[in-house]
N, C-alpha and C positions, 0 to 999 in steps of 0.2 A: 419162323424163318426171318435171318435178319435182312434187310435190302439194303446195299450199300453204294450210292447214288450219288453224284456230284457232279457239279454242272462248273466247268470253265468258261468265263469272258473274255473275250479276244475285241478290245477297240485296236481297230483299224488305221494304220497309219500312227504319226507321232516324230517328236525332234525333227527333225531334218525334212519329213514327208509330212506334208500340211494336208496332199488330198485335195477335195476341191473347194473353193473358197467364191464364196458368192456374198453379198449385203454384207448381214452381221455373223454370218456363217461362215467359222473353219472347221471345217469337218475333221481335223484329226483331234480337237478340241471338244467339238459335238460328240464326235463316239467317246469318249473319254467320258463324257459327263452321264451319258445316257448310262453306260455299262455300268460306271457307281449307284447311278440309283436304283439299277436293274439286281445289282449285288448287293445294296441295302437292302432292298426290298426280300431279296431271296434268303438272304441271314435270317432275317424277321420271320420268317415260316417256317426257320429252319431246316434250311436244307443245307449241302454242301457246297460252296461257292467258293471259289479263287478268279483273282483277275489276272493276264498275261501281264499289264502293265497299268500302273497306279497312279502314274506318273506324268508329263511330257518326255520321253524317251524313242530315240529310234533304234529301231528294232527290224532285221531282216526276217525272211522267212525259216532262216534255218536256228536264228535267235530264238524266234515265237516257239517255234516245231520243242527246240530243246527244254524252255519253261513250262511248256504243257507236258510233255513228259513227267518235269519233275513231280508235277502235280499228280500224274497215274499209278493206282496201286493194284496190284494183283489179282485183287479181292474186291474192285471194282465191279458190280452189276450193272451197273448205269451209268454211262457218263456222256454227259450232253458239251460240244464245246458252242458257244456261242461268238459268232462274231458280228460286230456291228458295225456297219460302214453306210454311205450316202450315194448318189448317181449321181455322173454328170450326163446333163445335156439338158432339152427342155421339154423331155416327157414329165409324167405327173404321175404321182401314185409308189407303193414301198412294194418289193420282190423280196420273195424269200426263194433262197436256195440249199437242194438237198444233195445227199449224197449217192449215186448209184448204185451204192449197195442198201440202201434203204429204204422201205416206200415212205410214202408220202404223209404218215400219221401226224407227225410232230410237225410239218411245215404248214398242211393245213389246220392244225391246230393254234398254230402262230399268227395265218393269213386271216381267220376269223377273227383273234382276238385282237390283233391290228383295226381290222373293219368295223369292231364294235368301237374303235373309240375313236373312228373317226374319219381317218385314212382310205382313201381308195388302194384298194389289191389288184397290180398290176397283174401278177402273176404268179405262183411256185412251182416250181420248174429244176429239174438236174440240167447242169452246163459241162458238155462233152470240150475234151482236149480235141482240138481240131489234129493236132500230130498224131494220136490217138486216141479214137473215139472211145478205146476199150476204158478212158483214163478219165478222171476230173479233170475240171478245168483247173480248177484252185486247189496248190499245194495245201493250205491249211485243211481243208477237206481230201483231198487223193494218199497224203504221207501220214496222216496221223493214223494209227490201229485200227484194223478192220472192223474191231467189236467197238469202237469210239461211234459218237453219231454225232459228227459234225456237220452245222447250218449257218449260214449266212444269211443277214437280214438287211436288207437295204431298207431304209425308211422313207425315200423320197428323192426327190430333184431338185436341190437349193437355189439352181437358174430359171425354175419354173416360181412365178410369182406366188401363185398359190400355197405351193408346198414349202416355202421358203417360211411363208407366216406359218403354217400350221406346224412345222418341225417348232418354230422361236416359240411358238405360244402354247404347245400341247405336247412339251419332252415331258411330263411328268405322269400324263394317261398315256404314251407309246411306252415310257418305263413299266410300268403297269401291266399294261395289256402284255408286254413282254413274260413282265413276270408270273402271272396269273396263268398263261400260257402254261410257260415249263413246269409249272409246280402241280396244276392240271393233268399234264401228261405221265409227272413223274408217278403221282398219286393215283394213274389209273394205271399205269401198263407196269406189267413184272413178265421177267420171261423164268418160264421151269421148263425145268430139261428129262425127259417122260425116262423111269426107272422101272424095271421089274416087277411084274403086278398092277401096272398103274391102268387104269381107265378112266375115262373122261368121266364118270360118274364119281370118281375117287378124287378124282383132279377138284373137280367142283365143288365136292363137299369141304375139301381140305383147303378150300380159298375160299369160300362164304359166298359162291357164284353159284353159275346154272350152266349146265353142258351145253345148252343153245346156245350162252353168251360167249362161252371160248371158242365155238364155233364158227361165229359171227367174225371173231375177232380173227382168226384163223385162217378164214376161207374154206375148212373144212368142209365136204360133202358129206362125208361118213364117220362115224364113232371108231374107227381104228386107229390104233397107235401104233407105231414105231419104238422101242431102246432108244435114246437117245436124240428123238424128238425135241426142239424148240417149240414149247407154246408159249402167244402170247397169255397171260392172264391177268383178267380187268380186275383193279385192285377195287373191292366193293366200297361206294361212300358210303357214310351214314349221314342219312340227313340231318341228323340231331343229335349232339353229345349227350354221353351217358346222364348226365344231371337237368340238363332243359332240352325241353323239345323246341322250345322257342314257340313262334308264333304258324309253325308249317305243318306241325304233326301232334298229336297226342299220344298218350300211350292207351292202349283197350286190353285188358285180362279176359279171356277166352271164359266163356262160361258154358254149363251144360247145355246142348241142343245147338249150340252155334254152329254154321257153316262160313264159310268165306262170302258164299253168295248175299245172307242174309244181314252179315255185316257191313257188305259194298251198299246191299240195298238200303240198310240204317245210316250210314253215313252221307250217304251219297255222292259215292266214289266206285269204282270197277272192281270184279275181282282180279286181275291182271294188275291193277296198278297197286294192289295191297300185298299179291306175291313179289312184284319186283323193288317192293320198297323193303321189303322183309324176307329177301333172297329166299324167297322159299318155293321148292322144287314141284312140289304137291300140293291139293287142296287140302290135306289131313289135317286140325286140326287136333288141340290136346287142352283139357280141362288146364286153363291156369296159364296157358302159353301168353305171353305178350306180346302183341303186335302195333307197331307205327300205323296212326292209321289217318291219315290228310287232313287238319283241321278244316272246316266246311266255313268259307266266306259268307255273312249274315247278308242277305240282300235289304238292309236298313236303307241305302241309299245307290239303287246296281244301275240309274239315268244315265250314269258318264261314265262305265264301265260294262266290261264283261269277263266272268271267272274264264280263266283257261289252266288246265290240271299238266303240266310238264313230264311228257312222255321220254322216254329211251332217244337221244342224240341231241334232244333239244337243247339249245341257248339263247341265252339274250337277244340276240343278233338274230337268229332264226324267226324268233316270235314275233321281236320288232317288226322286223321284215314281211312276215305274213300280214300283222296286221295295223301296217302302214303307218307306225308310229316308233319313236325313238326310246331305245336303250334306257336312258336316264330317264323317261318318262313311267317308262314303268318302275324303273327302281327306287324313283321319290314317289310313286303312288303304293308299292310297297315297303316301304320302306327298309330295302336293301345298300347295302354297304359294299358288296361287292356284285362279279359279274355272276357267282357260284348259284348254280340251282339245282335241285333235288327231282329226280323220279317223283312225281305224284305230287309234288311241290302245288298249291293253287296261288295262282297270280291272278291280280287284278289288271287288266285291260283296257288302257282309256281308249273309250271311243270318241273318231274324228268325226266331223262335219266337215265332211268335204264340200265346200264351197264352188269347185272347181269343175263347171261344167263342161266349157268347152275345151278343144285340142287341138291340136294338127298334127299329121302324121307324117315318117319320116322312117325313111328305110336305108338302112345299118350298110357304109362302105369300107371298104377296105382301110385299114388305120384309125377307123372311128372308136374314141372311148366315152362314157358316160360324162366325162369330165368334160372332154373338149365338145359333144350331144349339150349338156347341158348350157357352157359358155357361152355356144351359138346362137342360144335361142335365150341369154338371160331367165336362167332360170336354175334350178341345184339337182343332183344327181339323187338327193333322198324325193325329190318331188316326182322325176319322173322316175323311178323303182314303184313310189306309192302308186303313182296312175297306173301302171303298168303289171304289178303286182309280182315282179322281179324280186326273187332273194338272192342276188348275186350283180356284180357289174360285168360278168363274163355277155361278151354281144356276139353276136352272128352276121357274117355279109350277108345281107339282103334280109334281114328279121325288119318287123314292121314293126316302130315304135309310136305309142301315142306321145306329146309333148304339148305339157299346160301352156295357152297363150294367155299371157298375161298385160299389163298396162304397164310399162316398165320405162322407168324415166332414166333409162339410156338404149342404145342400140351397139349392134357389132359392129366391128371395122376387122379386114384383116391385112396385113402389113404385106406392105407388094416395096419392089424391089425400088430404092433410091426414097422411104419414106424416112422422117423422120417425128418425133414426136412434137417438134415445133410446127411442120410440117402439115399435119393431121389435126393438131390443136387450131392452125390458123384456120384449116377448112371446114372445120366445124362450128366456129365460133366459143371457143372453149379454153382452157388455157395449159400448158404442161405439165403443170402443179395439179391441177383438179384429172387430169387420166391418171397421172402416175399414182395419185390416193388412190382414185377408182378401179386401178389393177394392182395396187401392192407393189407397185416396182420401186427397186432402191438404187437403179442408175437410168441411164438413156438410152441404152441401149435395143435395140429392136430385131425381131429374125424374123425373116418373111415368111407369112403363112401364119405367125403370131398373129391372136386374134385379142383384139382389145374391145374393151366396154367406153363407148364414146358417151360423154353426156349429151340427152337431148338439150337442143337450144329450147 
């Protein structure tokens, strides 16, 4: 069956419409530049990519609307539009937004892969037409084809200090994680449409799956089908191309007296993890069958680590997160290239010393993010996730958080009404020049309730 899949880029803004413009940031420039490497990047994997505009060009919404058409074909299975644009104001952190006619698979698919490289997730979220709530907000989402699945990604606040540097110095991992994202999604989800005879047993066989996994993916309760049913179905990875297994898996030839059990217990791996690595429905096996079977990590040297075998939903991002350590840490300790991991995949684990005995506690108000929690107290949002053992920045009013006290050669200030940064500098004994390095800021500007890193005298 062929799938025929193509993702459109829509940068935001352009000629005439600059968008918002903060430091060295114009944002009709910014999405312009991101979407290119977001559409090299997806050429390079081969998939299908067009951009609305290639250019500096202004372009209305009923301009956009009509080039994305031209781009739609009949015979389209999949088509993702992507648009890319920035916030104003002086929150922090990037929102993705979906469409009401779609859940939420592809946007938190997005919002992960953002988080794993680096970005706080403010949110994903559909935005209701206040005229009509039955409507989108955004034409580019509401007017384009019902079967389109149109998303908007905001990457951040260029007026927020922080996000300002992290947009200037990290477009090429948000490119990335973009891309890695859609081609992720594309490569897992196919939809079939249920025909005459069909049963989820038939369905599964015929896509190299497992009837629990369409099910999963479905919401299904029961094995019934409907004529003309939409299922989703999980396109299966292989962990290993047909000519190397690489460094993850091996291959094993089934021999007489074998069981599944007795081969999880010779490798030392599960039998679950050996069926879902090798889509197989049953324990049966068959003289001569070949099976992926987890290459086993040597414990020559396991002081600074620990094996962990990658279950059904897991990522980078997830593992990190459990075990309080970073993305790139594990994938230079494995020696990974990308964010991609496999079913039954064994990863190496470095383990921390946490040094970090004491805390103070601090309980979750109304407006508070892990950003502006962490700012207050000089200190990073991966520190207190670790203390904490948080896999998400999602906070709760009134949730009790621990927060590492450290010795920190500056404190907070926060900006009350008629300061200014000459102001704060004089009262500190400090000078304008050494805040504005110490908070990233690229004018003088100041908004009250802004909370700045003063140096100690």
């Amino acid at each position: 069956m062929i799938y025929l899949q193509k993702v459109i880029i829509n940068p935001v803004y352009g000629g005439n419409e600059s968008g918002t413009i903060s430091g060295n940031i114009i944002e009709k420039n910014y999405n312009l530049e991101i979407s290119n490497k977001i559409y090299n990047n997806l050429k390079e994997l081969g998939v299908d990519v067009y951009l609305v505009r290639d250019r500096d060009m202004t372009l209305n919404d009923e301009e956009r609307l009509a080039i994305i058409n031209s781009f739609l074909d009949s015979d389209d299975d999949e088509v993702i539009i992507l648009s890319n644009m920035l916030a104003s104001g002086n929150d922090s952190g990037a929102e993705v937004i979906y469409a009401l006619r779609n859940d939420d698979n592809l946007a938190r698919e997005i919002s992960n892969y953002i988080e794993s490289a680096g970005q706080d997730i403010l949110k994903y979220y559909q935005l209701r037409n206040p005229n009509d709530t039955a409507l989108d907000y955004y034409s580019i989402i509401r007017d384009v084809p019902s079967d389109v699945e149109s998303i908007i990604v905001s990457y951040g606040y260029p007026s927020n200090s922080y996000d300002n540097s992290f947009l200037i110095n990290n477009q090429d991992s948000l490119a990335k994680a973009i891309s890695d994202a859609i081609y992720d999604y594309l490569e897992r989800i196919n939809i079939y449409v249920v025909k005459p005879g069909d049963s989820l047993y038939k369905i599964a066989e015929k896509f190299n799956t497992t009837v629990d996994a369409i099910k999963e993916l479905n919401g299904l309760t029961s094995n019934n089908l409907d004529i003309g049913d939409e299922l989703l179905i999980p396109r299966p990875k292989s962990p290993s191309n047909d000519n190397n297994t690489g460094n993850n898996f091996f291959n094993y030839t089934v021999e007489f007296g074998d069981t599944l059990y007795s081969i999880a217990k010779e490798y030392n791996t599960t039998v679950n993890v050996i069926k879902e690595i090798n889509n197989l429905t049953s324990n049966t096996l068959q003289i001569g069958q070949v099976l992926k079977i987890p290459t086993r990590i040597t414990n020559e040297d396991t002081s600074n680590y620990i094996i962990y075998t990658v279950k059904s939903g897991d990522s980078l991002y997830k593992i990190a997160s459990t075990y309080g350590v970073s993305v790139d840490e594990i994938k230079n300790l494995n020696g990974l290239s990308s964010n991609l991991i496999s079913i039954g995949q064994m990863l190496k684990i470095p383990t921390t010393t946490n040094n970090q005995t004491s805390y103070l506690t601090y309980i979750v108000k109304s407006g508070d993010s892990l950003y502006k929690i962490a700012n207050l107290y000089s200190t990073t949002v991966d520190e207190i996730k670790s203390l904490n053992n948080l896999v998400s920045n999602t906070l709760q009013i009134g949730q009790v958080l621990k927060i590492p006290t450290t010795t920190s050669n500056y404190i907070s200030y926060t900006v009350k009404a008629g300061d200014t940064l000459y102001k704060i500098a004089n009262s500190y004994n400090t000078t304008v020049a050494r805040i504005k390095e110490l908070n990233n800021l690229t004018s003088d500007n100041l908004s009250i309730g802004q909370v700045l890193k003063i140096p100690n005298s």
